[in-house]
Backbone as XML, in Angstrom:
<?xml version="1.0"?>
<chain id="A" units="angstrom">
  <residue number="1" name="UNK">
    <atom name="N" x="-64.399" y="1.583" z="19.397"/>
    <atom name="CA" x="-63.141" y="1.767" z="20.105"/>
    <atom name="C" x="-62.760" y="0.474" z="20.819"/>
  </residue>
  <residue number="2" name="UNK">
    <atom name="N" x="-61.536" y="0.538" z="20.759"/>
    <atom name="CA" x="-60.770" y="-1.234" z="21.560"/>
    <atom name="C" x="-60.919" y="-0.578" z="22.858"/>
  </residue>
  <residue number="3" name="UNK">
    <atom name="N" x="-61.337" y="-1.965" z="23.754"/>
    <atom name="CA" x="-60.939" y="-1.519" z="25.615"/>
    <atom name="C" x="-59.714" y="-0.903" z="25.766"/>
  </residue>
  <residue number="4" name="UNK">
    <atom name="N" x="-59.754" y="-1.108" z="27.003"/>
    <atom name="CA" x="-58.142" y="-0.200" z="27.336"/>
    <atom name="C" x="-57.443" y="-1.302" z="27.674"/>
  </residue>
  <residue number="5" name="UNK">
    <atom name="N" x="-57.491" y="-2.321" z="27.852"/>
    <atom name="CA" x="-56.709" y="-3.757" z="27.979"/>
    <atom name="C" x="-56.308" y="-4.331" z="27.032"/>
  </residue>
  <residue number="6" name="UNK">
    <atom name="N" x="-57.435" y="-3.755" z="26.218"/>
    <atom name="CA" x="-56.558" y="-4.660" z="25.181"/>
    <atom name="C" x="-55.158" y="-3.867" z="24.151"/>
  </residue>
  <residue number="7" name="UNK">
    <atom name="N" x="-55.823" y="-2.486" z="24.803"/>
    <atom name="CA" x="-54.554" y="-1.238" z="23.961"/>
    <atom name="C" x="-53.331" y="-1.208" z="24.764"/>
  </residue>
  <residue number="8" name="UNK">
    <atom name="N" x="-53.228" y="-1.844" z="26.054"/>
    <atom name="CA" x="-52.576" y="-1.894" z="27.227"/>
    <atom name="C" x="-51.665" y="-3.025" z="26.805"/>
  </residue>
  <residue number="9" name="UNK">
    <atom name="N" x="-52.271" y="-4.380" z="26.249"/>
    <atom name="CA" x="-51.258" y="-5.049" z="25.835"/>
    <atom name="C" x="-50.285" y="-5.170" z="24.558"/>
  </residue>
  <residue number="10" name="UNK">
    <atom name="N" x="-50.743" y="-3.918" z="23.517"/>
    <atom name="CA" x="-49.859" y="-3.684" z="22.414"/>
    <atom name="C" x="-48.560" y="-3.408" z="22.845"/>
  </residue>
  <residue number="11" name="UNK">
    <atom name="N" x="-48.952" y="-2.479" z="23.964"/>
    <atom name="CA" x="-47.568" y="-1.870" z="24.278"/>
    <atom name="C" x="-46.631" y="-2.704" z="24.900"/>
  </residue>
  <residue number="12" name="UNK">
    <atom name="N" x="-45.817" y="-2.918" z="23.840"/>
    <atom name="CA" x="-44.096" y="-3.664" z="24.897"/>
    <atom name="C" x="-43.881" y="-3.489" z="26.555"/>
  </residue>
  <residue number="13" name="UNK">
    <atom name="N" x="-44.077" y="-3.843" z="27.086"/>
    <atom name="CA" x="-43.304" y="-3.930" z="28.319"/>
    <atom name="C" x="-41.979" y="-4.134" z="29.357"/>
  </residue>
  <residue number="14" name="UNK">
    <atom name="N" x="-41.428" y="-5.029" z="28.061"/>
    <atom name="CA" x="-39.970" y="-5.595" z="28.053"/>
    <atom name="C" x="-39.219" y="-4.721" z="27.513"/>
  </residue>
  <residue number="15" name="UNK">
    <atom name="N" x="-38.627" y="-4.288" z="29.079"/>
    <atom name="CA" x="-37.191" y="-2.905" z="29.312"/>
    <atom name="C" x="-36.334" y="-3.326" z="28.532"/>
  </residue>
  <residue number="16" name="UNK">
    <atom name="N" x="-36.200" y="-5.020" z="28.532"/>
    <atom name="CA" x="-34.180" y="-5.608" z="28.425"/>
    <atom name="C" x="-33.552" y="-5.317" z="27.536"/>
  </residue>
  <residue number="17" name="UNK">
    <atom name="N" x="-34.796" y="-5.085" z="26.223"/>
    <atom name="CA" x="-34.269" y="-5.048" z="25.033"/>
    <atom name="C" x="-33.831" y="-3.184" z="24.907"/>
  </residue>
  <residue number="18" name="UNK">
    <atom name="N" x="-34.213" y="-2.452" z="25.173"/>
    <atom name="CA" x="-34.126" y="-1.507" z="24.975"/>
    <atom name="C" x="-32.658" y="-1.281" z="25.434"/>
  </residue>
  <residue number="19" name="UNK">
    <atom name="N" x="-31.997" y="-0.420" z="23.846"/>
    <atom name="CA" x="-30.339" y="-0.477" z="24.000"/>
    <atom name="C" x="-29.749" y="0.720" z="25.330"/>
  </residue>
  <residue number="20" name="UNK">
    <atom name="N" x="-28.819" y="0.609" z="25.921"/>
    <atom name="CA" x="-28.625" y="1.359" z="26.854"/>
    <atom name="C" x="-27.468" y="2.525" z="26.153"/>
  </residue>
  <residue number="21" name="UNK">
    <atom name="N" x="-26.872" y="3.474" z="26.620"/>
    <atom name="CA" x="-25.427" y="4.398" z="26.493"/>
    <atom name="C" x="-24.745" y="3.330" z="26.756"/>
  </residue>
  <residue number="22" name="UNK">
    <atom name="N" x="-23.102" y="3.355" z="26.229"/>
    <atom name="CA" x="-22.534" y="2.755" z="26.503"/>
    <atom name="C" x="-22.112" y="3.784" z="28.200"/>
  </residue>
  <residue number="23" name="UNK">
    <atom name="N" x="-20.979" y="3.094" z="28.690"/>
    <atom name="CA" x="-20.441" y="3.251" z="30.243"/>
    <atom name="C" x="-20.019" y="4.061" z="29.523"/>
  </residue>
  <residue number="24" name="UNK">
    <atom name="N" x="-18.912" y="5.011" z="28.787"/>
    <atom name="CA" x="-18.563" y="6.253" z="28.636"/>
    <atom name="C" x="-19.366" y="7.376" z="28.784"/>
  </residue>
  <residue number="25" name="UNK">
    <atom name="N" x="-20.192" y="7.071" z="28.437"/>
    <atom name="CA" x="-21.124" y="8.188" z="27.883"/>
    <atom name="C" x="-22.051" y="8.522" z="28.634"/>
  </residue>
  <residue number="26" name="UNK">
    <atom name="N" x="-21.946" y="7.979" z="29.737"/>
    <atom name="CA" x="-22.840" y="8.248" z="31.004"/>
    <atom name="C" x="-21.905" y="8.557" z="32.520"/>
  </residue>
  <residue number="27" name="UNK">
    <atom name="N" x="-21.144" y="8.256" z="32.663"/>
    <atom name="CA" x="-19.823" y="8.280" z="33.668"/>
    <atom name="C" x="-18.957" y="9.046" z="33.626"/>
  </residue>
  <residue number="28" name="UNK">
    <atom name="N" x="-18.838" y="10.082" z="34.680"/>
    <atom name="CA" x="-17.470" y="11.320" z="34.371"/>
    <atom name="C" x="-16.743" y="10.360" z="33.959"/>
  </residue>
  <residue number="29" name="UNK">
    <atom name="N" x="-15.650" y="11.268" z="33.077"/>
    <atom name="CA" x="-14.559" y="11.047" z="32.410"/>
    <atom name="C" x="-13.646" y="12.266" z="32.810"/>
  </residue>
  <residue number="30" name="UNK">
    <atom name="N" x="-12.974" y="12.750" z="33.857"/>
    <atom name="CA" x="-12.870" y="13.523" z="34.427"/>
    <atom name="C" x="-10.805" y="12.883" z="33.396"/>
  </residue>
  <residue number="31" name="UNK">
    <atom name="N" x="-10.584" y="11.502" z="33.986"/>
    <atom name="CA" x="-9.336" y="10.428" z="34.154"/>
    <atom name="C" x="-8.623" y="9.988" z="33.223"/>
  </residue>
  <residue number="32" name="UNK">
    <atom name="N" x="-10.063" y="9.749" z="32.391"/>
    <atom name="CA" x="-9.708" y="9.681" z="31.109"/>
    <atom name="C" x="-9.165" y="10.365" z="29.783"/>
  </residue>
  <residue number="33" name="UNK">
    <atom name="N" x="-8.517" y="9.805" z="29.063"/>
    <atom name="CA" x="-7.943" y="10.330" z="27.977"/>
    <atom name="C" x="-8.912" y="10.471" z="27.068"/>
  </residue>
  <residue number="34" name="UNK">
    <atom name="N" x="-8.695" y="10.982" z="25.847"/>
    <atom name="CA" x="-9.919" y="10.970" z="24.993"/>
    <atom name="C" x="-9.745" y="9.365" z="24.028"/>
  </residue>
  <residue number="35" name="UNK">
    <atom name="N" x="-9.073" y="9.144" z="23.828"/>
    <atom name="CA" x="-8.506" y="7.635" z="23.296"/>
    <atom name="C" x="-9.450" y="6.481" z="23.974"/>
  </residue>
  <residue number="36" name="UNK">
    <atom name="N" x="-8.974" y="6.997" z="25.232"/>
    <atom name="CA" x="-9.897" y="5.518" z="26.032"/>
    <atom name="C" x="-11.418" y="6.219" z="25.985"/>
  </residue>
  <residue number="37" name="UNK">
    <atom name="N" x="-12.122" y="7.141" z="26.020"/>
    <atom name="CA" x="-13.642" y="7.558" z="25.851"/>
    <atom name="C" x="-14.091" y="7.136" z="24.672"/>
  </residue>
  <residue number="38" name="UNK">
    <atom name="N" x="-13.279" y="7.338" z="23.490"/>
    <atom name="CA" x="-13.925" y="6.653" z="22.276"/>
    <atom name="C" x="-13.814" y="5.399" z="22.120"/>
  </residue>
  <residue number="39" name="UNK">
    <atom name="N" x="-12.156" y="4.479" z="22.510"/>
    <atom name="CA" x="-12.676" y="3.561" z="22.552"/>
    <atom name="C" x="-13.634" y="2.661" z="23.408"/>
  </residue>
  <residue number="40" name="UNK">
    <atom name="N" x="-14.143" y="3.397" z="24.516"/>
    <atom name="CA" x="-14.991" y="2.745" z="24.896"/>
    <atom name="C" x="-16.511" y="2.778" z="24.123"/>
  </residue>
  <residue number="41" name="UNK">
    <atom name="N" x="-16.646" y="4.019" z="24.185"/>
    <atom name="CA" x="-17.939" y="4.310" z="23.380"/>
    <atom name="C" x="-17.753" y="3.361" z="21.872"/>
  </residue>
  <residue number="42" name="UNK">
    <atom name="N" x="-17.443" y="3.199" z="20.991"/>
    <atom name="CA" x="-16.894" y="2.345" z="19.792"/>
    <atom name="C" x="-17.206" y="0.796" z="19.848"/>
  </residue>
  <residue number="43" name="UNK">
    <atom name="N" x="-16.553" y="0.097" z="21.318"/>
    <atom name="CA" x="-16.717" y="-1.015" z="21.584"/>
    <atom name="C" x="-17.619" y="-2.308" z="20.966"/>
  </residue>
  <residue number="44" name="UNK">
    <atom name="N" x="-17.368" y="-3.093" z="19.806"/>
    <atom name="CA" x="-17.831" y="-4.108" z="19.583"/>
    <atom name="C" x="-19.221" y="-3.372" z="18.461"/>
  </residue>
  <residue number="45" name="UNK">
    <atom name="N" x="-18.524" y="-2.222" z="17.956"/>
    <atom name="CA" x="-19.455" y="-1.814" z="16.604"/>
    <atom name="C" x="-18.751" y="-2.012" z="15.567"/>
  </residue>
  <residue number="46" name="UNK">
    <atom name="N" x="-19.274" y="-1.963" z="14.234"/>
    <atom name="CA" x="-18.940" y="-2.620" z="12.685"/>
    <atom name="C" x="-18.017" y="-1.085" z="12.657"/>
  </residue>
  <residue number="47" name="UNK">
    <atom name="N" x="-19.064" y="0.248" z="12.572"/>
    <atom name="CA" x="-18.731" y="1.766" z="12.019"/>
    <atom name="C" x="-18.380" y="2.022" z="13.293"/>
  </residue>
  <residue number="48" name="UNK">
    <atom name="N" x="-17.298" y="2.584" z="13.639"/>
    <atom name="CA" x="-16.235" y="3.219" z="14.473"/>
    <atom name="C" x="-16.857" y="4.550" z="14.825"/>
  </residue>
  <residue number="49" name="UNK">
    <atom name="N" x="-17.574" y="5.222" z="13.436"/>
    <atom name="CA" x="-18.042" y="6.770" z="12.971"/>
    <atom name="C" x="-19.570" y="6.337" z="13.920"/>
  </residue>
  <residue number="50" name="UNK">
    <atom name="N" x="-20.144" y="5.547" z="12.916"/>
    <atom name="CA" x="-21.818" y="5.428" z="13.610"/>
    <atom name="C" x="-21.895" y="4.616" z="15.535"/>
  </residue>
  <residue number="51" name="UNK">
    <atom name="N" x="-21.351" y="4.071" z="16.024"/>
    <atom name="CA" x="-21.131" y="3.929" z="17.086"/>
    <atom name="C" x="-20.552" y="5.063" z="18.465"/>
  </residue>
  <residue number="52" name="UNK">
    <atom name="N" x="-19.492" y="5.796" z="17.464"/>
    <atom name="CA" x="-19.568" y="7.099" z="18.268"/>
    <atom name="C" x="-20.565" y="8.112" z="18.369"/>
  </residue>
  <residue number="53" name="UNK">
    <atom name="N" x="-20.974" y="8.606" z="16.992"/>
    <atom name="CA" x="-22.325" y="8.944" z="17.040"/>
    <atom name="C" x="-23.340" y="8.455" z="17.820"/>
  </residue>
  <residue number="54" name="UNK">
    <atom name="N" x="-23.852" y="7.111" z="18.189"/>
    <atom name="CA" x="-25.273" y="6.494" z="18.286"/>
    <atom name="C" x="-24.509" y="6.970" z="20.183"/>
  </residue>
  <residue number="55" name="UNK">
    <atom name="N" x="-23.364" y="7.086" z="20.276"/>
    <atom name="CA" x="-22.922" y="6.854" z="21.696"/>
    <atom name="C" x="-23.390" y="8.367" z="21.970"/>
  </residue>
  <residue number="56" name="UNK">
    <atom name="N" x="-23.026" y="9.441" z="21.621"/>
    <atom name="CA" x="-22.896" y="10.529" z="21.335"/>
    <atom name="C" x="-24.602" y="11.222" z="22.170"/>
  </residue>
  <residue number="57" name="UNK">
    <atom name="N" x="-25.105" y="10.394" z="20.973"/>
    <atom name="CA" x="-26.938" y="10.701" z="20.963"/>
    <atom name="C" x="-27.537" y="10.500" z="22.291"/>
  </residue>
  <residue number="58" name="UNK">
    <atom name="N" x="-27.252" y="9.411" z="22.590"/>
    <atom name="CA" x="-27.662" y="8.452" z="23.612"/>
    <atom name="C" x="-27.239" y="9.293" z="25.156"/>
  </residue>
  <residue number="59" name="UNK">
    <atom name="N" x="-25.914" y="9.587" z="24.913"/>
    <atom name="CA" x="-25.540" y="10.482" z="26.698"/>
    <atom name="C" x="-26.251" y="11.297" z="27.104"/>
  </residue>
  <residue number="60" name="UNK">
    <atom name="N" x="-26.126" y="11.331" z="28.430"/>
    <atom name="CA" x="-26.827" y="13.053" z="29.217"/>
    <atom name="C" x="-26.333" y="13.904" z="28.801"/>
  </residue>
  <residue number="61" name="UNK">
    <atom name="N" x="-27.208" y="14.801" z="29.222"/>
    <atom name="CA" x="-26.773" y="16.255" z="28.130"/>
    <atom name="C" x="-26.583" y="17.027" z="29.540"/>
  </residue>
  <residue number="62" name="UNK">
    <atom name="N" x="-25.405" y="18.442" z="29.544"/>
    <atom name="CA" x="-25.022" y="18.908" z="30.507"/>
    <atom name="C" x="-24.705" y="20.226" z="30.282"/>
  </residue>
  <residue number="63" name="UNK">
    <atom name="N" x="-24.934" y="21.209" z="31.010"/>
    <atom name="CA" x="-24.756" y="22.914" z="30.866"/>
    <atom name="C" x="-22.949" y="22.976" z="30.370"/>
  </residue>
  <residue number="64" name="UNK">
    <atom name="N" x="-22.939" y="23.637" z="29.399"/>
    <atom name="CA" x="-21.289" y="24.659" z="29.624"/>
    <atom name="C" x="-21.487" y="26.135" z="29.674"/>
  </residue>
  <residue number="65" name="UNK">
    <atom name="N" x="-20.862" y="26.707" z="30.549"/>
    <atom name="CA" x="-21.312" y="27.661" z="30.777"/>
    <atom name="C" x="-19.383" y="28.417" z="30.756"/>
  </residue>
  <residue number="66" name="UNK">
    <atom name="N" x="-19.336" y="29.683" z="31.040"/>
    <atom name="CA" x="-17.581" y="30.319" z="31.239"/>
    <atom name="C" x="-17.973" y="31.636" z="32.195"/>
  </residue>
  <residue number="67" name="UNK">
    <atom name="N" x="-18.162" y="31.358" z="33.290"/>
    <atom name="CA" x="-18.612" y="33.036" z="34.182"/>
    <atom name="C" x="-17.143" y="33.499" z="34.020"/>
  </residue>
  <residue number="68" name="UNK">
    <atom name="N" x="-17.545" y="34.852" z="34.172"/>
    <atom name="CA" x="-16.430" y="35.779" z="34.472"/>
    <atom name="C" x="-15.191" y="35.621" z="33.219"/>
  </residue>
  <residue number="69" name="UNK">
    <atom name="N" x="-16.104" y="36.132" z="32.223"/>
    <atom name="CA" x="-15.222" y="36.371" z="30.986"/>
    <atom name="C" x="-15.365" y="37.782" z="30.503"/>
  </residue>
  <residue number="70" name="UNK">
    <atom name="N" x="-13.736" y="38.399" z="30.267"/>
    <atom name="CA" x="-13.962" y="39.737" z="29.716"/>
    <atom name="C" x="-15.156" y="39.882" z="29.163"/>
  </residue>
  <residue number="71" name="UNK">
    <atom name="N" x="-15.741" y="41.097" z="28.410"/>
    <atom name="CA" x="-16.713" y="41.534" z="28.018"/>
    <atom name="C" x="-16.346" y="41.548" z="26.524"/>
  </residue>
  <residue number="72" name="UNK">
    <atom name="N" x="-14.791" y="42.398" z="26.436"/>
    <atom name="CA" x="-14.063" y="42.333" z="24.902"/>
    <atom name="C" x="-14.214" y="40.771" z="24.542"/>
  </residue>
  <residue number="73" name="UNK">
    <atom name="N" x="-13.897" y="39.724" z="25.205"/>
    <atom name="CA" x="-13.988" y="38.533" z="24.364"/>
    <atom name="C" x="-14.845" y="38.237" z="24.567"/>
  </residue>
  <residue number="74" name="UNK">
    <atom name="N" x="-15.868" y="38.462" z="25.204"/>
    <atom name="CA" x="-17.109" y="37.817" z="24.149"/>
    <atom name="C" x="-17.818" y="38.370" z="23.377"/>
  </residue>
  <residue number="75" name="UNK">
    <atom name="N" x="-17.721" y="39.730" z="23.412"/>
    <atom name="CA" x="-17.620" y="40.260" z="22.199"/>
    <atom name="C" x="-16.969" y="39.419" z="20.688"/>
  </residue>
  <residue number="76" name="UNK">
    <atom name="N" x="-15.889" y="39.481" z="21.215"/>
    <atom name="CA" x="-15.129" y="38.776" z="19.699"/>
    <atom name="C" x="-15.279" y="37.647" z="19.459"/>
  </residue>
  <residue number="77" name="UNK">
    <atom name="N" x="-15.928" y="36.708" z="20.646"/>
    <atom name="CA" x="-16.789" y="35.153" z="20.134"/>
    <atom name="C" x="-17.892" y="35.665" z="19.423"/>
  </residue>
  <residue number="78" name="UNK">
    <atom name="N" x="-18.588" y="36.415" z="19.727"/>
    <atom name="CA" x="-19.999" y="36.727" z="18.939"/>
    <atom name="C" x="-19.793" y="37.197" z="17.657"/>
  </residue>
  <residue number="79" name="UNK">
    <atom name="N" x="-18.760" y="38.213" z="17.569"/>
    <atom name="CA" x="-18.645" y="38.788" z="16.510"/>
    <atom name="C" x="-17.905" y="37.639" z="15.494"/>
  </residue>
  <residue number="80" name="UNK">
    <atom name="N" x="-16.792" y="36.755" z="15.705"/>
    <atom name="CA" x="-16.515" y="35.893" z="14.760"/>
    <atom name="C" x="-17.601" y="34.683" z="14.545"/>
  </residue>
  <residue number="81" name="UNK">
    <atom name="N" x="-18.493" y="34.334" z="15.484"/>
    <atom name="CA" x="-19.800" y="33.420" z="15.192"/>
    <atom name="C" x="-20.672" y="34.053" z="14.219"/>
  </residue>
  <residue number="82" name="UNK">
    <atom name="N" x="-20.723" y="35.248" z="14.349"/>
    <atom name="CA" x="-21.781" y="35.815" z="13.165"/>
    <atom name="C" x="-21.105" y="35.633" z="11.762"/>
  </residue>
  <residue number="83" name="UNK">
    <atom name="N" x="-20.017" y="35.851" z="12.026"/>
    <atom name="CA" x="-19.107" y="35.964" z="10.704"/>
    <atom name="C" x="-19.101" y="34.707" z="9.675"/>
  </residue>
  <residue number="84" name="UNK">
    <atom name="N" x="-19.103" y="33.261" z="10.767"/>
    <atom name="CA" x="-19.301" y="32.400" z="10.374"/>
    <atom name="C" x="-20.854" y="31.684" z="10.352"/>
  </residue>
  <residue number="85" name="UNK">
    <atom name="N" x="-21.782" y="32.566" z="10.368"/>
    <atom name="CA" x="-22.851" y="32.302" z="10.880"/>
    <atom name="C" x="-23.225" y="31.111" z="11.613"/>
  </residue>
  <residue number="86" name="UNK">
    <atom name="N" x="-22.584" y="31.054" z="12.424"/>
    <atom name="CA" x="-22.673" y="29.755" z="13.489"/>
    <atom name="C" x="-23.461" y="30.238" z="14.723"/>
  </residue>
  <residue number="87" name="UNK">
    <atom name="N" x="-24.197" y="29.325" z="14.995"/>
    <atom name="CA" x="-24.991" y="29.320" z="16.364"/>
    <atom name="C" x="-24.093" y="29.138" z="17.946"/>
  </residue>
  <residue number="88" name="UNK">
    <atom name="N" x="-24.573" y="29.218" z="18.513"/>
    <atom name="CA" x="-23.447" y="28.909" z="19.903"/>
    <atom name="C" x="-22.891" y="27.739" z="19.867"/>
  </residue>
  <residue number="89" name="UNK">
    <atom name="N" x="-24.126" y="26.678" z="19.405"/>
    <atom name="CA" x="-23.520" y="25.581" z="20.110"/>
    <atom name="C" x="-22.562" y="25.121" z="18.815"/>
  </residue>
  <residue number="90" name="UNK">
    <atom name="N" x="-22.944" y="25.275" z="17.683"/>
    <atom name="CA" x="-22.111" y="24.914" z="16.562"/>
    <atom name="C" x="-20.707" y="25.678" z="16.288"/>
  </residue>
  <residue number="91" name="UNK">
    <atom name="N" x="-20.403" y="26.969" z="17.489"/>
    <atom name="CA" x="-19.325" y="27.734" z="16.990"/>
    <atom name="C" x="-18.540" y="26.742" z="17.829"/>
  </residue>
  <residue number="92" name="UNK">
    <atom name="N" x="-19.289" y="26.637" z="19.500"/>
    <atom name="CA" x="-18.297" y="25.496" z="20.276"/>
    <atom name="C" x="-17.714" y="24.384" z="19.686"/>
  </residue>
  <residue number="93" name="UNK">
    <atom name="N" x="-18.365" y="24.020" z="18.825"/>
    <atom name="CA" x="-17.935" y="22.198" z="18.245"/>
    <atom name="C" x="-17.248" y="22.436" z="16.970"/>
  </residue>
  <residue number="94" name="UNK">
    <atom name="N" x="-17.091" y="23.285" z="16.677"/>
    <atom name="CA" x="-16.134" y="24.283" z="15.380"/>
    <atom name="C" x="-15.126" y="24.641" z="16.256"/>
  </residue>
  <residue number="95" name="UNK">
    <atom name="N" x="-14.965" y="25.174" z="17.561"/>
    <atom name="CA" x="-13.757" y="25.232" z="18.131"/>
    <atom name="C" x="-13.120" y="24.259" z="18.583"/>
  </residue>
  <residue number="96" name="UNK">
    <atom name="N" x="-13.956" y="23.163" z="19.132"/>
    <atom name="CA" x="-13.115" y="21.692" z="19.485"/>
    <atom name="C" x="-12.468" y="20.881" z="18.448"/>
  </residue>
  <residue number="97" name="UNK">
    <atom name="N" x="-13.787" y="21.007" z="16.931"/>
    <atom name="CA" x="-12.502" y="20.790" z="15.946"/>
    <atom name="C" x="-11.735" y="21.233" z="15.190"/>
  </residue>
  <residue number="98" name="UNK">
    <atom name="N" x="-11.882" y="22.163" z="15.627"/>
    <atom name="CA" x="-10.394" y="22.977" z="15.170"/>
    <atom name="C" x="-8.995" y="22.827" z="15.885"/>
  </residue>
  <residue number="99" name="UNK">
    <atom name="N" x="-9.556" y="22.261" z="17.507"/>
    <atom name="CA" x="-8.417" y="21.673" z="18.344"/>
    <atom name="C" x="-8.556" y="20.428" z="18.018"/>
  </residue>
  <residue number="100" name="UNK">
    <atom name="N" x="-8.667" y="19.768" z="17.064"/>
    <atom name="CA" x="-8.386" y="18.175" z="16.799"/>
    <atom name="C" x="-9.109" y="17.463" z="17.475"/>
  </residue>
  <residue number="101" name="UNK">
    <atom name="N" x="-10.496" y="17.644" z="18.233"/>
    <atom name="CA" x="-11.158" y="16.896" z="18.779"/>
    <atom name="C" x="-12.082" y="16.465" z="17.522"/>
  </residue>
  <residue number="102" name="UNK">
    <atom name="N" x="-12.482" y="14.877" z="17.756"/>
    <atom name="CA" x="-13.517" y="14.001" z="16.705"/>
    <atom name="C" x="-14.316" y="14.729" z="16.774"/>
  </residue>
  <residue number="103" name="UNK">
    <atom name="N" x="-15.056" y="15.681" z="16.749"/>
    <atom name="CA" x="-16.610" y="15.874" z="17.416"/>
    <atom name="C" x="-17.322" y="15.864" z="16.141"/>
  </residue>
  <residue number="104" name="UNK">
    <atom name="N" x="-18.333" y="15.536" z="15.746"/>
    <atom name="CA" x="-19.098" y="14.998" z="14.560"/>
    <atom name="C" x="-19.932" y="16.782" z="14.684"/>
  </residue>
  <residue number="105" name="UNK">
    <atom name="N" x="-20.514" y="16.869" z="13.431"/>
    <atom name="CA" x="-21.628" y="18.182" z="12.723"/>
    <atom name="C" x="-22.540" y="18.067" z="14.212"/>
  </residue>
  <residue number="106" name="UNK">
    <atom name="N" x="-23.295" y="19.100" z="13.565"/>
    <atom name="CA" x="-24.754" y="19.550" z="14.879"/>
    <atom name="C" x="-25.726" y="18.383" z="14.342"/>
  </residue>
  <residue number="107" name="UNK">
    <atom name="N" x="-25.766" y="18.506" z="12.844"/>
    <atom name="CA" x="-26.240" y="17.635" z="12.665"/>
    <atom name="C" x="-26.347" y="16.208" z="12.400"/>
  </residue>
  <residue number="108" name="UNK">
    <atom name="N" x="-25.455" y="15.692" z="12.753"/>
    <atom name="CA" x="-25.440" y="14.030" z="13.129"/>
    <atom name="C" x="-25.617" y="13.881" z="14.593"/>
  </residue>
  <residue number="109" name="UNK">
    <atom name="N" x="-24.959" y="15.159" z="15.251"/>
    <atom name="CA" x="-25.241" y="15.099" z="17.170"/>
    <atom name="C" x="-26.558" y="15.003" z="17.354"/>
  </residue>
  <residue number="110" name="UNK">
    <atom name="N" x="-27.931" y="16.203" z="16.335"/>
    <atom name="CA" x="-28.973" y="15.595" z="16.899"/>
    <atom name="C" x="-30.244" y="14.939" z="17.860"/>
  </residue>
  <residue number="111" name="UNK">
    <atom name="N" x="-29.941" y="15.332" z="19.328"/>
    <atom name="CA" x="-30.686" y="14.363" z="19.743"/>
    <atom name="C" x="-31.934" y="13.921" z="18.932"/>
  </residue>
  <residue number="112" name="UNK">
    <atom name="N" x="-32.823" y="14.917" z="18.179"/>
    <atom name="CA" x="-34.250" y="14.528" z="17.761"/>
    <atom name="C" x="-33.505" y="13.423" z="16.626"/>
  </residue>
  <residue number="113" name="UNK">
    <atom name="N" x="-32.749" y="13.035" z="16.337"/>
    <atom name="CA" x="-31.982" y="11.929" z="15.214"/>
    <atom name="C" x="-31.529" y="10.613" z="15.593"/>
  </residue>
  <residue number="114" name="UNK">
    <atom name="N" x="-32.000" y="10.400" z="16.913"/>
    <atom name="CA" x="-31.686" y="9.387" z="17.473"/>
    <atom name="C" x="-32.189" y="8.335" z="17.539"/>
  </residue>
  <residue number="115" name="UNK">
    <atom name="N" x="-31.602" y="7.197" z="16.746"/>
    <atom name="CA" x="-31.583" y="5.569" z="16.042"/>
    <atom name="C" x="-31.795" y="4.897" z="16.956"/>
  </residue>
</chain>
């Protein structure tokens, strides 16, 4: 077996390199439009697509929750999620793009996919 010093110095130490979120993707956006969130997140990448994504991956992750919703509609969220056999979080991001929001598959969102 190697010492522990010497297994101690394989490991990188140097933070700097390690890529950060861009400022969107970490900072309410309470102000913002969705125009200016992507283009910030986007900023100074080749793929427009893979930069939003890698931005995407990279953010904090945060509860949505809706208290105090009829009982009939959520009923009829559940019942049209089954229909489409969609999971919660994939019926949500099926409803944002269905309102014309970019939002990429479950599976390119990913976190365990993260580049």
């Amino acid at each position: 077996m190697a010492d522990y010093k010497a297994k101690r110095q394989l490991i990188n130490r140097d933070t700097s390199t390690v890529e950060q979120a861009p400022e969107a993707a970490v900072k309410p956006t309470e102000s913002s439009s969705i125009q200016d969130i992507i283009a910030q997140l986007v900023n100074d990448r080749p793929s427009e697509h893979e930069a939003m994504l890698s931005a995407l991956r990279k953010s904090e992750r945060g509860n949505v929750a809706y208290s105090l919703v009829p009982i009939p509609i959520i009923e009829m969220i559940e019942a049209r999620r089954k229909e489409l056999k969609l999971g919660k979080k994939e019926y949500f991001y099926h409803l944002l793009r269905e309102d014309g929001l970019p939002v990429p598959t479950l599976e390119e969102l990913d976190a365990r996919n993260r580049r």
